[in-house]
N, C-alpha and C positions, 0 to 999 in steps of 0.2 A: 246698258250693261257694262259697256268699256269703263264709265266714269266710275261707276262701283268697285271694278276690278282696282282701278288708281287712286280709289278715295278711303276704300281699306286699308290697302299698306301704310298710308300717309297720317290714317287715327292712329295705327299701333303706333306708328313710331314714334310720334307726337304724346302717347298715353306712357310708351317705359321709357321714353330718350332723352325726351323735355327735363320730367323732373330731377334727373341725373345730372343734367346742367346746373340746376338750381344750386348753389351754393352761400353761404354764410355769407354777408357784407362783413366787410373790415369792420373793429369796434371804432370806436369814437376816439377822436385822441384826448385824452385825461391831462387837465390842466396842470402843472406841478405849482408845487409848494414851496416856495423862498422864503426862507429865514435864517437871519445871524449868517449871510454871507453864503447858506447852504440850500441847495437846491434839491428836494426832493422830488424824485415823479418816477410814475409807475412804468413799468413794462413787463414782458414775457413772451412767450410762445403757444397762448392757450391751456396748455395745459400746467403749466410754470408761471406762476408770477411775483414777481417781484417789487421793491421800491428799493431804488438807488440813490445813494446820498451824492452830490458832487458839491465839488468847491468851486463857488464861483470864480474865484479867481485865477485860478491856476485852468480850473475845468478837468483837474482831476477826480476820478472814484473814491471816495472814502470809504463809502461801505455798500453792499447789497446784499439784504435779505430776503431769503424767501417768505412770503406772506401766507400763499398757498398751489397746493400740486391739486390737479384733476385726475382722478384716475380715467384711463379711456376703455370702454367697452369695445373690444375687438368685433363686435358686431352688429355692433353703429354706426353710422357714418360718422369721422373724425370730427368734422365740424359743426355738428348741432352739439357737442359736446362740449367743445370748447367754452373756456367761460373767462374773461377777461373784468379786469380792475376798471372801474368807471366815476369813482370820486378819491380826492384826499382831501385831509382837509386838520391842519394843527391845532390842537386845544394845549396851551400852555405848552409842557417837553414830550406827548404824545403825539403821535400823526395817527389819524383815523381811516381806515380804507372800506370802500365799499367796492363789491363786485358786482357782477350784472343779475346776482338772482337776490340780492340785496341784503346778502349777509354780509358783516360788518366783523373789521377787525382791529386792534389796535397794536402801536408798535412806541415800546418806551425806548423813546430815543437815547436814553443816557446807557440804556441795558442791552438795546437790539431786540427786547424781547415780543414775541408776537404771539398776539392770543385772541381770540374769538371772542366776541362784544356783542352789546345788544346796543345798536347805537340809533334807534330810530329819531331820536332828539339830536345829536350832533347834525343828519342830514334830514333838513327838511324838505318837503314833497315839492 
């Protein structure tokens, strides 16, 4: 009877306390992209993400675009939500981005401009 009494509290805690620990692993860090001197690679904060242009040489900012914003459901946990950039990859004056639910985007480098692609040929499986 005593061990019952000790081995109850120790399932609940274990059944709502455990999962509440569980959190997201870090994404992967996303290889960048060097060309003509310029380094492109990805970052953000989950819900923000970005690609940043720098100059090698100096290893100053040129530019950063937003790629794309998450909106977050206030009654979600934050980080099953979050969704990070996990490829780039340049075709000709385009950089191509993928994210982790494998939608794809593209950014003309000469314009800044970023737009939503269907690019299952640029990254293959």
């Amino acid at each position: 009877m005593f061990i019952c009494r000790l081995l109850f509290p120790c399932i609940l805690l274990a059944v709502f306390f455990v999962p509440g620990l569980a959190k997201r692993l870090a994404p992967k860090p996303v290889a960048p992209v060097i060309s003509g001197g310029i380094r492109y690679s990805a970052g953000g904060n989950g819900t923000d993400q970005y690609v940043v242009a720098t100059d090698l040489a100096s290893g100053h900012e040129l530019w950063r675009v937003k790629v794309f914003h998450v909106h977050i459901d206030p009654w979600m946990e934050r980080d099953v939500q979050d969704v990070f950039i996990t490829d780039l990859k340049l075709v000709d004056n385009t950089l191509f981005v993928r994210d982790e639910k494998s939608r794809c985007y593209s950014i003309d480098l000469a314009g800044r401009q970023v737009r939503k692609r269907q690019c299952a040929s640029i990254f293959s499986p």
